[in-house]
LUMDREN-729436 format. One record per residue (C-alpha): residue number from 1; residue in three letters; chain; x, y, z. Coordinates in nm, 2 decimals, m for minus. Layout:
ATOM  num  residu  chaine  xx  yy  zz
ATOM  NUM  ALA  A  X  Y  Z
...
This chain:
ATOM  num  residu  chaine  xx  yy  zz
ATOM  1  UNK  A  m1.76  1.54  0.25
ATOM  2  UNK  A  m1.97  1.45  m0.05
ATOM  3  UNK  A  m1.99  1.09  m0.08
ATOM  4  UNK  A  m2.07  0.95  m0.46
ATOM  5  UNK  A  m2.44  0.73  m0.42
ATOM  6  UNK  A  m2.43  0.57  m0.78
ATOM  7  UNK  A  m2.60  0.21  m0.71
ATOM  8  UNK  A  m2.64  0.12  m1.06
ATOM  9  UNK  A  m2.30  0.19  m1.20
ATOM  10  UNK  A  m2.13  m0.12  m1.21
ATOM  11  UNK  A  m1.74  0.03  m1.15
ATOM  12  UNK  A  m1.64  m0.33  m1.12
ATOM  13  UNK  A  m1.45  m0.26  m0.73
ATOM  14  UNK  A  m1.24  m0.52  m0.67
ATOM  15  UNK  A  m1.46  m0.65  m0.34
ATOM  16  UNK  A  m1.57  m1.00  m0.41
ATOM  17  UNK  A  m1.97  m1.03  m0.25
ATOM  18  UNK  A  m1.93  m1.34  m0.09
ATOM  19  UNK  A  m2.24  m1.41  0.08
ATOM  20  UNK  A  m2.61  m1.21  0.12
ATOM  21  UNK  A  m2.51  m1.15  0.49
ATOM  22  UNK  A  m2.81  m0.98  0.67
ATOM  23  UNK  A  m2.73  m0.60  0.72
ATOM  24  UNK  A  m2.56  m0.44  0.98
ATOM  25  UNK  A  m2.83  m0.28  1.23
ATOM  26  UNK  A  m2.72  0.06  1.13
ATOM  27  UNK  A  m2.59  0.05  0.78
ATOM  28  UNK  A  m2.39  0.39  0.66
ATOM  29  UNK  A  m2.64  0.65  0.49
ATOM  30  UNK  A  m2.44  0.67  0.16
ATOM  31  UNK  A  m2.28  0.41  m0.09
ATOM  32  UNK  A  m1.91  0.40  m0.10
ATOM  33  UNK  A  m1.79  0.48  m0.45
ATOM  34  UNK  A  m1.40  0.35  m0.43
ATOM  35  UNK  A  m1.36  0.51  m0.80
ATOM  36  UNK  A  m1.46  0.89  m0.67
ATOM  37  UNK  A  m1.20  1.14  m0.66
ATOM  38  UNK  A  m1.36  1.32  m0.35
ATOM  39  UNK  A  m1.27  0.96  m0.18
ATOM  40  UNK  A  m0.97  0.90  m0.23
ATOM  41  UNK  A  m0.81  1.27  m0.16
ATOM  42  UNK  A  m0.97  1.24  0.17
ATOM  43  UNK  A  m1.14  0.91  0.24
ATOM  44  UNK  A  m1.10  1.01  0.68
ATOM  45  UNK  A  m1.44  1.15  0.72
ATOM  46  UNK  A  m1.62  0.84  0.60
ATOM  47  UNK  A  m1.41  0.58  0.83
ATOM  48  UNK  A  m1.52  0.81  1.09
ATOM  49  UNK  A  m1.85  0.81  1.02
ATOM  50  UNK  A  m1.80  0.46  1.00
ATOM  51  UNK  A  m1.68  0.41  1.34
ATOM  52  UNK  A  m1.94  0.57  1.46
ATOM  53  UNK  A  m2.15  0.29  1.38
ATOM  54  UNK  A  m1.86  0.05  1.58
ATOM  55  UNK  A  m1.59  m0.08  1.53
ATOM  56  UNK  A  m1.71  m0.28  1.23
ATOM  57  UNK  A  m1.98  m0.21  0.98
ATOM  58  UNK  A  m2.14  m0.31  0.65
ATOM  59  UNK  A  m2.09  m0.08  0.39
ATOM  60  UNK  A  m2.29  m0.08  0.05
ATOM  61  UNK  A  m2.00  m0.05  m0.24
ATOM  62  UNK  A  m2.13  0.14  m0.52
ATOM  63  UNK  A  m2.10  m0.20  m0.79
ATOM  64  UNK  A  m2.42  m0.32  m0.58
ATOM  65  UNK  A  m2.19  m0.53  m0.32
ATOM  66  UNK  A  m2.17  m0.56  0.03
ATOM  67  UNK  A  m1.88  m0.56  0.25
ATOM  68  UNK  A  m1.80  m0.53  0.61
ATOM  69  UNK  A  m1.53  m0.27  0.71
ATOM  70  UNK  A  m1.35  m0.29  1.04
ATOM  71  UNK  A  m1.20  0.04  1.13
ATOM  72  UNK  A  m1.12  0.02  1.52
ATOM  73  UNK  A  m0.79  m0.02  1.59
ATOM  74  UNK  A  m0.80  m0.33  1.82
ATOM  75  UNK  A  m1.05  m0.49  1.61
ATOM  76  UNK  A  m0.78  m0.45  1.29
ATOM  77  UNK  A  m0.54  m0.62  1.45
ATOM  78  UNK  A  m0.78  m0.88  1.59
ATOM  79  UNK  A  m0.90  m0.95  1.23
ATOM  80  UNK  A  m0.56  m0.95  1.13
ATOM  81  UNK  A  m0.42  m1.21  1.34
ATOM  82  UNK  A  m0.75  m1.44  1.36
ATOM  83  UNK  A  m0.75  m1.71  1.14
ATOM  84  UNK  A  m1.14  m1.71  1.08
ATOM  85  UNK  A  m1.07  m1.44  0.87
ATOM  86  UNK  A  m0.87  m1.63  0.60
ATOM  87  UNK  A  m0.70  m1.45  0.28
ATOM  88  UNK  A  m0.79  m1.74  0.00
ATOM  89  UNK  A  m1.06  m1.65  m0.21
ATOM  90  UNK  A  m1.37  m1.82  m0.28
ATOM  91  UNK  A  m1.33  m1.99  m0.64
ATOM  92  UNK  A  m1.65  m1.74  m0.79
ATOM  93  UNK  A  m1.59  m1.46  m0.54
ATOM  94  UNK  A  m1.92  m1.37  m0.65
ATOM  95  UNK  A  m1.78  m1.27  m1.03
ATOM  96  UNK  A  m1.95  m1.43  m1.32
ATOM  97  UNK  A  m1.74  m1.69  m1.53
ATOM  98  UNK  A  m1.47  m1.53  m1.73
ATOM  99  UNK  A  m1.24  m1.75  m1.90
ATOM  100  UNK  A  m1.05  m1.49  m2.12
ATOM  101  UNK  A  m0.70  m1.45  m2.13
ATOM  102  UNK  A  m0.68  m1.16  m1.90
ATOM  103  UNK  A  m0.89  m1.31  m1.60
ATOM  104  UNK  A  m0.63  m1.65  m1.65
ATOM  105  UNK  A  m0.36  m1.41  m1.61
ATOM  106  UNK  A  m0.54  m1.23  m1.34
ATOM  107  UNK  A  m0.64  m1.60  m1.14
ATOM  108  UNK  A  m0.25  m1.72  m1.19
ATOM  109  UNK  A  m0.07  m1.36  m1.05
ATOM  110  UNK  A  m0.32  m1.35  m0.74
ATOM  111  UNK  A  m0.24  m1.72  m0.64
ATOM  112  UNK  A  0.05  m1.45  m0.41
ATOM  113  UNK  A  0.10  m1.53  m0.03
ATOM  114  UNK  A  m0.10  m1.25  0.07
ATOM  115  UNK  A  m0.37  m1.47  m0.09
ATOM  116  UNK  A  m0.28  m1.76  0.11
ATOM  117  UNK  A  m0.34  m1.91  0.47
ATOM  118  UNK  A  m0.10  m2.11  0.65
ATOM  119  UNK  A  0.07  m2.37  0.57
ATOM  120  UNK  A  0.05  m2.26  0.19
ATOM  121  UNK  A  0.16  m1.87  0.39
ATOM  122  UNK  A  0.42  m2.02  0.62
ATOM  123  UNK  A  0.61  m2.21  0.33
ATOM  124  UNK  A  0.56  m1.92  0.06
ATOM  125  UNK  A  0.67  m1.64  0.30
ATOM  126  UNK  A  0.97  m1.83  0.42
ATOM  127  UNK  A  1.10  m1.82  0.08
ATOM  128  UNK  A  1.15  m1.48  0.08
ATOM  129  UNK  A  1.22  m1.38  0.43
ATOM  130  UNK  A  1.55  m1.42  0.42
ATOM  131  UNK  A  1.61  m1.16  0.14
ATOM  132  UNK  A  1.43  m0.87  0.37
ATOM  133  UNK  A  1.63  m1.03  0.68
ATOM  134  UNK  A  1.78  m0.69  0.88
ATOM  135  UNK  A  2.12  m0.70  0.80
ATOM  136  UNK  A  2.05  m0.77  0.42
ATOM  137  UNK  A  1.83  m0.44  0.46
ATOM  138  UNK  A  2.10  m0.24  0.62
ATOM  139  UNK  A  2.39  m0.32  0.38
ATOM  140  UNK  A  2.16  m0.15  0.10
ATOM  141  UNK  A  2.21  0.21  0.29
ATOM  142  UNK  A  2.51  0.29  0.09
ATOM  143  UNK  A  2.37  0.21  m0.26
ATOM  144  UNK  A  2.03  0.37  m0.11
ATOM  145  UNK  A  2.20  0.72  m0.07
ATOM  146  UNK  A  2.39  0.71  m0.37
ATOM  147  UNK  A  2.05  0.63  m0.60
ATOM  148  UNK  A  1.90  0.88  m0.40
ATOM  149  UNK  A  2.20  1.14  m0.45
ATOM  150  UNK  A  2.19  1.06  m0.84
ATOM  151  UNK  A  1.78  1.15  m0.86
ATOM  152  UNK  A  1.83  1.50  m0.61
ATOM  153  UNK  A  2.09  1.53  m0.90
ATOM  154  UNK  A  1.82  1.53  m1.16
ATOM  155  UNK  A  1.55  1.68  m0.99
ATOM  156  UNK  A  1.78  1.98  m0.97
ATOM  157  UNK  A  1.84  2.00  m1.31
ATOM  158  UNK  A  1.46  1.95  m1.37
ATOM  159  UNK  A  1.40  2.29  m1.18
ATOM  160  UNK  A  1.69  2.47  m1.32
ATOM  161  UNK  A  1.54  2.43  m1.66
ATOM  162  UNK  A  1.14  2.39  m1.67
ATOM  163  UNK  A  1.10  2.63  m1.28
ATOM  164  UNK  A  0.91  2.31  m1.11
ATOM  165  UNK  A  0.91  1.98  m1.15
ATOM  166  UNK  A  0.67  1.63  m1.00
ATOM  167  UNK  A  0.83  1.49  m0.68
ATOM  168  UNK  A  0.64  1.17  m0.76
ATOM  169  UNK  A  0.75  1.14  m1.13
ATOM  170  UNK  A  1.14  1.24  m1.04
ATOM  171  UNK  A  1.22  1.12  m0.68
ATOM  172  UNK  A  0.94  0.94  m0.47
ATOM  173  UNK  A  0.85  0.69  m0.79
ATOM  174  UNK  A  1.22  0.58  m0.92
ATOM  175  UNK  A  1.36  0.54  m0.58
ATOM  176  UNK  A  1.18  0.28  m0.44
ATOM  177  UNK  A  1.14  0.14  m0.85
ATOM  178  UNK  A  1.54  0.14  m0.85
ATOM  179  UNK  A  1.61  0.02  m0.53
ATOM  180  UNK  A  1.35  m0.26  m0.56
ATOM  181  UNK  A  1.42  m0.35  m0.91
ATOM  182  UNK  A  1.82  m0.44  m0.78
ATOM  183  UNK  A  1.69  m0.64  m0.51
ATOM  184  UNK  A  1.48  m0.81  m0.76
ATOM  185  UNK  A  1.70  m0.81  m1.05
ATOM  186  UNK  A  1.42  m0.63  m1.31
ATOM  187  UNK  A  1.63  m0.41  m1.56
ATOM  188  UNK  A  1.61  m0.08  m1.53
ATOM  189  UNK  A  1.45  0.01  m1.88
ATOM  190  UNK  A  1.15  m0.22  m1.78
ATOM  191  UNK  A  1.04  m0.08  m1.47
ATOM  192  UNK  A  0.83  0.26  m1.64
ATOM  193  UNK  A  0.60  0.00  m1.78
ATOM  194  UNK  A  0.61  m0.18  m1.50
ATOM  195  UNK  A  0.48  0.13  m1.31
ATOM  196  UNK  A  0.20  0.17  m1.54
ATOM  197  UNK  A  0.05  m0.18  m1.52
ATOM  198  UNK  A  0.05  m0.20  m1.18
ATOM  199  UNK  A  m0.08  0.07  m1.12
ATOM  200  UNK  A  m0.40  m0.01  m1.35
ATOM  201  UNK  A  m0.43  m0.35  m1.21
ATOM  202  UNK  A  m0.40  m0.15  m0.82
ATOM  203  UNK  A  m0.71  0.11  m0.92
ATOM  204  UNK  A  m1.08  0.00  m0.96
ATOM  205  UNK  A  m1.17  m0.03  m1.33
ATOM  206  UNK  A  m1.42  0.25  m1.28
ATOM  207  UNK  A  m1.16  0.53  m1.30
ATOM  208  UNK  A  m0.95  0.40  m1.60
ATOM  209  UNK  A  m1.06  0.33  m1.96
ATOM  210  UNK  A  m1.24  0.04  m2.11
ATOM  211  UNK  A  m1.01  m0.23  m2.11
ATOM  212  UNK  A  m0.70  m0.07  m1.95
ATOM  213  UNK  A  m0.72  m0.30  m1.70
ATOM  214  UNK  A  m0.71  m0.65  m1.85
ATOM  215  UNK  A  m0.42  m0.54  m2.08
ATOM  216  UNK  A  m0.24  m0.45  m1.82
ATOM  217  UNK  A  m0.28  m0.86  m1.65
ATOM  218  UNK  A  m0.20  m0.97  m1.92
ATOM  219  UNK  A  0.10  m0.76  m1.99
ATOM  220  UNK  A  0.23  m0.87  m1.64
ATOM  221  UNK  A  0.12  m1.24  m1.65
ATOM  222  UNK  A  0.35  m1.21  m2.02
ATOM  223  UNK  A  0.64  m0.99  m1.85
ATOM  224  UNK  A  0.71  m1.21  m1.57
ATOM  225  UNK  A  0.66  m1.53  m1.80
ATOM  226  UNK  A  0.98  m1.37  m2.02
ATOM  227  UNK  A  1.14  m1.25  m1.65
ATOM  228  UNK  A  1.16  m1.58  m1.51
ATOM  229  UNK  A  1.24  m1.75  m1.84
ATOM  230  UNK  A  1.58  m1.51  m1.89
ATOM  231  UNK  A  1.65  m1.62  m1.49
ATOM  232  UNK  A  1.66  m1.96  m1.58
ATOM  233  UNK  A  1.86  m1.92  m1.87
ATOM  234  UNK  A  2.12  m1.66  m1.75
ATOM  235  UNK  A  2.11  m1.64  m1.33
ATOM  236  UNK  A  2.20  m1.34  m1.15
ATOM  237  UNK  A  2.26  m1.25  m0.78
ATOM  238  UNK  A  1.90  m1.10  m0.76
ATOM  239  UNK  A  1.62  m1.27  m0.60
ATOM  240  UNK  A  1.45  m1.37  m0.88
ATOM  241  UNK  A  1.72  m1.57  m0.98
ATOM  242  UNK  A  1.75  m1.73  m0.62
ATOM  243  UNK  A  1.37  m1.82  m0.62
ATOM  244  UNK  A  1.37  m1.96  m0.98
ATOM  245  UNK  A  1.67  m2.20  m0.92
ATOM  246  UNK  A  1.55  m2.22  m0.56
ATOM  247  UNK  A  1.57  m2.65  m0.57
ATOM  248  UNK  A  1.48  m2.76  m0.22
ATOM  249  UNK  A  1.20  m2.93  m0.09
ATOM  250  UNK  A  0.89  m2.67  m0.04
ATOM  251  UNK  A  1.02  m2.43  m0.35
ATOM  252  UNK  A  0.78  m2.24  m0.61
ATOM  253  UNK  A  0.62  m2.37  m0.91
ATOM  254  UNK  A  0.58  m2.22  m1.19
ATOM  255  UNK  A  0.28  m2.06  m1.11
ATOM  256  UNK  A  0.38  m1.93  m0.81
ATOM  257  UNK  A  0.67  m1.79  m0.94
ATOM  258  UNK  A  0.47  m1.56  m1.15
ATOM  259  UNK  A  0.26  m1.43  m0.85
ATOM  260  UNK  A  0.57  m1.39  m0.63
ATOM  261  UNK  A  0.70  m1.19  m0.89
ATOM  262  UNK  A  0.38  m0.99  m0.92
ATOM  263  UNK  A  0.35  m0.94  m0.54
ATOM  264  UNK  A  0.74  m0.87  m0.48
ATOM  265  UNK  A  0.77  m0.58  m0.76
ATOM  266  UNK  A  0.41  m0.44  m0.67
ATOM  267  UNK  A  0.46  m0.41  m0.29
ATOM  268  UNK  A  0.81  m0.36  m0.32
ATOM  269  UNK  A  0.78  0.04  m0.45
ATOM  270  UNK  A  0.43  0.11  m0.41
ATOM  271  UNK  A  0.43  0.10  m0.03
ATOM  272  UNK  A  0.77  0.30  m0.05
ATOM  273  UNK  A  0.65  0.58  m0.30
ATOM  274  UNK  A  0.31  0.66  m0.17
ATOM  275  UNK  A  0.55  0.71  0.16
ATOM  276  UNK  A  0.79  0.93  0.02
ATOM  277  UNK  A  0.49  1.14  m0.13
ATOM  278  UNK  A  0.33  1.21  0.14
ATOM  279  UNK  A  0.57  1.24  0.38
ATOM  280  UNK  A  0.70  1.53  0.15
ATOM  281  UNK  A  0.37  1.65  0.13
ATOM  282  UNK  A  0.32  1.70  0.49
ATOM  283  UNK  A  0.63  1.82  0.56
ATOM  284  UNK  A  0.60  2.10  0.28
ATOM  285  UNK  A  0.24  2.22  0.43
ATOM  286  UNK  A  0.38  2.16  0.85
ATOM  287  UNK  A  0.68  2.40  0.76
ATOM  288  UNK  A  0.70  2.36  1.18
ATOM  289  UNK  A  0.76  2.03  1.17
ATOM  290  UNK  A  1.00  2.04  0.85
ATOM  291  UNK  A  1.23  2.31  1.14
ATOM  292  UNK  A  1.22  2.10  1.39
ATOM  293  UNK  A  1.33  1.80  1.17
ATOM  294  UNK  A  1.61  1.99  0.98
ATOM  295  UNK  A  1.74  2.13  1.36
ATOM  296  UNK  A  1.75  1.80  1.52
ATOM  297  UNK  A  1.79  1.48  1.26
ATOM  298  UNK  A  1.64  1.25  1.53
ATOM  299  UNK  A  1.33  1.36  1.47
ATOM  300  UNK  A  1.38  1.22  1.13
ATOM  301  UNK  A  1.25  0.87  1.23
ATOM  302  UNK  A  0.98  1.00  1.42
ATOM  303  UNK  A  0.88  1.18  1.05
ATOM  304  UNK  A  0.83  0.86  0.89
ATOM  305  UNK  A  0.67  0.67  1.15
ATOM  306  UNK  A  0.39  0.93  1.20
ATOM  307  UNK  A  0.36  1.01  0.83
ATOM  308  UNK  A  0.29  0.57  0.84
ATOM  309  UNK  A  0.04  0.64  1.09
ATOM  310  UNK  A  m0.11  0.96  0.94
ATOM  311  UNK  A  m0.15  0.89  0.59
ATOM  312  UNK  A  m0.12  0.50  0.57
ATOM  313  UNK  A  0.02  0.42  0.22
ATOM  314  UNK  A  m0.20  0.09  0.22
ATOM  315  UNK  A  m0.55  0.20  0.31
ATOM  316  UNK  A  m0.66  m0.12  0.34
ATOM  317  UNK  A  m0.55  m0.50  0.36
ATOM  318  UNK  A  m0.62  m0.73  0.10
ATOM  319  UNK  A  m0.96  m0.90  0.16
ATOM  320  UNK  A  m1.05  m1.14  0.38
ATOM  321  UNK  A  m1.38  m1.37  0.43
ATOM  322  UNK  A  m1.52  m1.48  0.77
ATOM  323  UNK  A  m1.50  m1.87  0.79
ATOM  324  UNK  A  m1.75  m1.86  1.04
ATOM  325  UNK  A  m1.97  m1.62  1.25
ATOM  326  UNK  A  m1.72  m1.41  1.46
ATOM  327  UNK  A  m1.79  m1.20  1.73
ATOM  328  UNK  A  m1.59  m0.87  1.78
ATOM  329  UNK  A  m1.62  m0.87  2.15
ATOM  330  UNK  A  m1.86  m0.49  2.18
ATOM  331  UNK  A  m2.11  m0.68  2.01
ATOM  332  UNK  A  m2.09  m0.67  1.69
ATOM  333  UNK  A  m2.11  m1.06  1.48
ATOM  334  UNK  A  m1.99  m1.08  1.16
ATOM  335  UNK  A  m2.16  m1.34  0.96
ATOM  336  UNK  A  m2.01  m1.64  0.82
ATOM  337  UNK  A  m1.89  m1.60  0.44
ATOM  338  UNK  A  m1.87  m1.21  0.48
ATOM  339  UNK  A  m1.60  m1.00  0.28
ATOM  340  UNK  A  m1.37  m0.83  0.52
ATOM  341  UNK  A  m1.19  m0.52  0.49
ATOM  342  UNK  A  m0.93  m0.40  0.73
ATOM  343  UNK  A  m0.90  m0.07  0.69
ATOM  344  UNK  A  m0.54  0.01  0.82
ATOM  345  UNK  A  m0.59  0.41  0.74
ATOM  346  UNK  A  m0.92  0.38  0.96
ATOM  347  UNK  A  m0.74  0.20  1.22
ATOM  348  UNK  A  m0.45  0.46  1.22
ATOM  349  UNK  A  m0.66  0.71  1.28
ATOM  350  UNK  A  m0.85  0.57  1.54
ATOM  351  UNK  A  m0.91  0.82  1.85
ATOM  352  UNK  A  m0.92  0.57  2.16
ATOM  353  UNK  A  m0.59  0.51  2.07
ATOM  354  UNK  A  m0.42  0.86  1.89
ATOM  355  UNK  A  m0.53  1.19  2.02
ATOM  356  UNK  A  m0.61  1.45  1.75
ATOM  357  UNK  A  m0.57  1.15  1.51
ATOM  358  UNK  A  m0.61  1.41  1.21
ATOM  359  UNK  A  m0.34  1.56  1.33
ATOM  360  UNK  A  0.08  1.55  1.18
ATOM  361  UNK  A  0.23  1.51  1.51
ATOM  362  UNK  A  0.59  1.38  1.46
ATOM  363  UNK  A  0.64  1.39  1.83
ATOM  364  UNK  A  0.41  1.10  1.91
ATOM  365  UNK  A  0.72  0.88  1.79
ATOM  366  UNK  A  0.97  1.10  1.94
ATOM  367  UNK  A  1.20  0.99  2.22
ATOM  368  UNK  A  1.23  1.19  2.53
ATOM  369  UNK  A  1.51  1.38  2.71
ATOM  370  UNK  A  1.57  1.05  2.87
ATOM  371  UNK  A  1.55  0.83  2.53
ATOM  372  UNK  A  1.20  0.71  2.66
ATOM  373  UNK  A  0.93  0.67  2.37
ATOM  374  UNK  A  0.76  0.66  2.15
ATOM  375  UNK  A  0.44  0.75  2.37
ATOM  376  UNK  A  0.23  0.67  2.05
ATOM  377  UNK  A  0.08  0.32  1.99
ATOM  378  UNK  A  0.23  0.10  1.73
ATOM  379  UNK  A  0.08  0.23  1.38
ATOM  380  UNK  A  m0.09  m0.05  1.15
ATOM  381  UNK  A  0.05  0.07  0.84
ATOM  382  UNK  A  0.25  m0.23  0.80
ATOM  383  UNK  A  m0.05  m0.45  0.88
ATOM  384  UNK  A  m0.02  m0.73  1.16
ATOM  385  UNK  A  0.03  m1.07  1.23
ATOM  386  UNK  A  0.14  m1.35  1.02
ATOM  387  UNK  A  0.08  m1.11  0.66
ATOM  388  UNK  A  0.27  m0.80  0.87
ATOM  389  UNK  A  0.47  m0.66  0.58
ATOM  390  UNK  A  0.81  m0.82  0.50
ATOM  391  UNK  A  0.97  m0.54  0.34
ATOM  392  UNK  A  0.88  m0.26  0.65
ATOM  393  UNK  A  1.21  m0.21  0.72
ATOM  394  UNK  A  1.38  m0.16  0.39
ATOM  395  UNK  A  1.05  0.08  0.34
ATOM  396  UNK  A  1.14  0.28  0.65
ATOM  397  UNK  A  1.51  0.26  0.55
ATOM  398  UNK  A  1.42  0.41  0.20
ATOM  399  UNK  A  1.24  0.69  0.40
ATOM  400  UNK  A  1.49  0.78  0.66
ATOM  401  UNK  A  1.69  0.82  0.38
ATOM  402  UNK  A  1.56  1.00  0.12
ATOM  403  UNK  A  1.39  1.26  0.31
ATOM  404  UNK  A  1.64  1.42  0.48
ATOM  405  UNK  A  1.83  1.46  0.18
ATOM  406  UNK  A  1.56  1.60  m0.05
ATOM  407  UNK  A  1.48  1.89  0.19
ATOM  408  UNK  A  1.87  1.96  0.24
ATOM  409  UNK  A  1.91  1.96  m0.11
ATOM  410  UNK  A  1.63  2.19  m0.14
ATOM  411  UNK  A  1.64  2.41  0.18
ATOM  412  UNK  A  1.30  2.69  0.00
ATOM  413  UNK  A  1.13  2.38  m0.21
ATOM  414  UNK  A  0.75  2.48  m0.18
ATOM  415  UNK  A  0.44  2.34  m0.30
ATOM  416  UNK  A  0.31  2.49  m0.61
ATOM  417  UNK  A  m0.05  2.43  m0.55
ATOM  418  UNK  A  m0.27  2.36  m0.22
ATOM  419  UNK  A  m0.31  1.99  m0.11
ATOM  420  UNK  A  m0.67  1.99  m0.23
ATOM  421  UNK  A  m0.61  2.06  m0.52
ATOM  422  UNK  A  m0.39  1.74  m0.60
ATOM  423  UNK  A  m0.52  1.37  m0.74
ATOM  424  UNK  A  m0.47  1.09  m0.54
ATOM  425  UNK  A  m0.48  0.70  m0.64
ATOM  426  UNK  A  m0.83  0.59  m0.64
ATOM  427  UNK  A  m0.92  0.27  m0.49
ATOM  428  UNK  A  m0.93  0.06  m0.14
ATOM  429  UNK  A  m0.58  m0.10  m0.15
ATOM  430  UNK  A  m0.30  0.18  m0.16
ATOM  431  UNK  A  m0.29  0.52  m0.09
ATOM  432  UNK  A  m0.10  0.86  m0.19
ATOM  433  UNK  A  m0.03  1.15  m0.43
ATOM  434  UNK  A  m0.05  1.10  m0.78
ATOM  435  UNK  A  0.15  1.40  m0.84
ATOM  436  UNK  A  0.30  1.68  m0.61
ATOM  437  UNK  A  0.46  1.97  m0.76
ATOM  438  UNK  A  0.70  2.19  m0.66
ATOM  439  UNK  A  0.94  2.47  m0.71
ATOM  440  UNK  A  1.20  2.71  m0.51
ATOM  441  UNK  A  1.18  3.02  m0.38
C-alpha cells in the first residue's frame, strides 16, 4: 500500500508531541499521513508492518510529530490497564498558544472522562454507569426494533423510488442517532447537525476545509451550553436531565457537563454506526457468511462480535503519555513523556492471537455443538480496563438487532460498487464507511 511521505505539510493530526523521545531503533520507512484516503480505506498493511518492528514503535506523523504506536495485542491491553500511561493531557501538548474561541471551546469539551485518570475517572464514570447498567440496556430492545422497523420502512421506499439508496445515510447513521438521542434526551431535529460537527471535530483538519473544524467546537461548546440550559429549565426523563439536576456530593460542574455531553452523544452513535456499516459491508461481499447467518440466527452474535474484531469501529484509543520510562516486557522501553497510541484495529488483528486475522470468520465467536465457545480471544474493540467502553452492550444490542432485520427485509440487497471503491472516515480515532450503496436484484 502506498503510504503518503508529506513531512512538511502541517495537516494539524490531532497527536500532541509531548517530548523529543529518542527514536525507536528501527523506525517505520514511511511517514504516516492520518489525512490520506489510501489510509484510512485500509490502514492493516501499515500496523503490520508496524508490528514487525515489535509490539510497539515510533512512528513519524506526517505534521512533523512523533508518536509511539503499540499494536500487539497483549501489549494494548497492558497499556490500557497500566496507570503509567495516563489519559490527561499535558497543559501545551506540544500546540502553540491559542486563546480563540474555538480552542476555549475545544479545552472545556475535552475536559471528558476519557481524558481523565482516577479518582477524577472513578467519580465521572460512576455518574453514568448506571444509565448503560444491563437491564436498562435490555428494556430498550422493543423501542430498538421498532426504530429500526420504521427506518427498513424508509429505506424501502428510498429504493422503490431513486433504484439504490446509502445504508449509512438511511439506516446505519439514524439508528444509533435515534436510539442514543432518547437515551440522552437531544431532540430529534437537532441530531443531523449534530452528525456533522462531530464528525469534523473526529477527522484530522487536513482532510476538511479551512476552518471547518473550529466552527464545528464552537458550534458544540454553544449547542450543549443551550442543551443543558433547556434541562435545567424544563427536566425530562433523559440522562441529561438526571446529570444536570444530579445534586449529590461528587456531581458535575458546569464544565463537565458540557464534556459529558460532548463524549455521551459522540460515542454514543459513532461506535454504533461505523458497526452497522461495516458489518453490512462484510456481510454483502461474504455472501457465505450472510447464508449461514440467515439459516441459523445464532450465528447472528457471532456476526457482530467478529465484524468488532475485524474492522474495529475505534481504530485507536484516545491518547495517552508515558509518566515514566516503561518497559513492554520483549524489550522494548518507552520513554518517559511519550504520546501513546493504542491501536485497537492493530491489536485485533494481531496474528499470535487470531489466525488469518485478515480474514471475516464469524465462526471464531461461534458456539459449538455442545454450546462451547467462542474459541476466539476476546476482541479489543471495546478497549480495556478502567476506560473499557460503557455503552458495549447497548452497541452490540443495536447490532444484533438491526442486522438481521435489514438483510430479511432485503433478502437480494447487493453492493452497487466494489469495497475499494468506497471513502472511509479519515483519521486515528474511529473507523468505517462513509457511504455504502446499494440496490436489489
Amino acid at each position: 500500500m502506498k503510504q503518503a511521505t508529506r513531512p512538511g505539510k502541517d495537516e494539524r493530526v490531532t497527536a500532541p508531541q509531548y517530548s523529543d523521545a529518542p527514536p525507536h531503533s528501527e523506525d517505520p520507512p514511511t511517514v504516516l499521513d492520518p489525512a490520506d484516503p489510501a489510509f484510512a480505506r485500509d490502514p492493516y498493511p501499515y500496523y503490520a508492518r508496524l508490528r514487525e518492528l515489535g509490539p510497539a514503535a515510533r512512528v513519524s506523523l506526517a505534521n512533523g510529530t512523533h508518536a509511539w504506536f503499540v499494536t500487539g495485542y497483549e501489549e494494548t491491553r497492558a497499556v490500557l490497564a497500566d496507570p503509567r500511561f495516563s489519559n490527561v493531557p499535558p497543559r501545551d501538548a506540544g500546540r502553540p498558544k491559542n486563546d480563540s474561541p474555538a480552542q476555549r471551546a475545544r479545552a472545556c469539551l475535552a475536559r471528558h472522562m476519557l481524558n481523565t485518570d482516577a479518582p477524577d475517572h472513578t467519580r465521572l464514570r460512576r455518574l453514568t454507569t448506571a444509565a448503560f447498567a444491563p437491564r436498562r440496556v435490555d428494556a430498550l430492545r422493543v423501542r430498538i426494533e421498532e426504530l429500526t422497523d420504521g427506518l427498513l420502512r424508509d429505506v424501502a421506499e428510498r429504493l422503490a423510488r431513486e433504484g439504490s439508496a446509502d445504508l449509512v445515510d438511511a439506516f446505519a447513521f439514524p439508528l444509533p442517532v435515534l436510539v442514543i438521542g432518547e437515551v440522552l434526551g437531544v431532540p430529534e431535529g437537532d441530531r443531523a447537525a449534530l452528525r456533522d460537527w462531530t464528525y469534523r471535530v473526529g477527522s484530522p483538519a487536513d482532510a476538511l476545509r479551512p476552518g471547518a473544524v473550529d466552527e464545528a467546537w464552537t458550534s458544540l461548546y454553544a449547542y450543549f451550553g443551550e442543551l443543558i440550559a433547556h434541562k435545567r429549565r424544563s427536566p425530562g426523563s433523559d440522562l441529561f436531565s438526571a446529570l444536570t439536576h444530579d445534586a449529590t456530593e461528587g456531581g458535575l460542574d458546569d464544565g463537565e457537563l458540557l464534556a459529558m455531553a460532548f463524549l455521551l452523544l459522540f460515542a454514543g452513535y459513532e461506535t454504533t454506526m461505523n458497526l452497522l456499516a461495516s458489518a453490512s459491508l462484510l456481510l454483502l461481499t461474504h455472501p457465505g457468511e450472510l447464508a449461514a447467518a440467515r439459516r441459523d440466527p445464532g450465528r447472528w452474535p457471532a456476526v457482530v462480535e467478529e465484524t468488532l474484531r475485524h474492522a474495529s469501529p475505534l481504530e485507536g484509543t484516545t491518547w495517552r503519555h508515558t509518566t515514566q520510562d516503561v518497559d513492554l516486557g520483549d524489550g522494548t522501553r518507552i520513554p518517559a513523556g511519550a504520546s501513546v497510541l493504542a491501536v485497537l484495529a492493530a491489536a485485533n488483528r494481531d496474528p499470535r492471537h487470531f489466525p488469518e486475522p485478515d480474514a471475516f470468520r464469524p465462526d471464531r465467536y461461534a458456539h459449538d455443538a455442545t454450546g462451547r465457545g467462542p474459541r476466539a480471544a476476546p476482541h479489543a474493540a471495546f478497549g480495556h480496563g478502567p476506560h473499557f467502553c460503557v455503552g458495549s452492550r447497548l452497541a452490540r444490542l443495536e447490532a444484533a438487532i438491526a442486522l438481521p432485520r435489514l438483510f430479511a427485509a432485503f433478502p437480494t440487497l447487493r453492493p452497487t460498487g466494489g469495497p475499494d471503491e468506497l471513502p472511509y472516515r479519515p483519521g486515528l480515532l474511529v473507523r468505517g464507511p462513509r457511504s455504502v450503496p446499494v440496490t436489489v436484484a
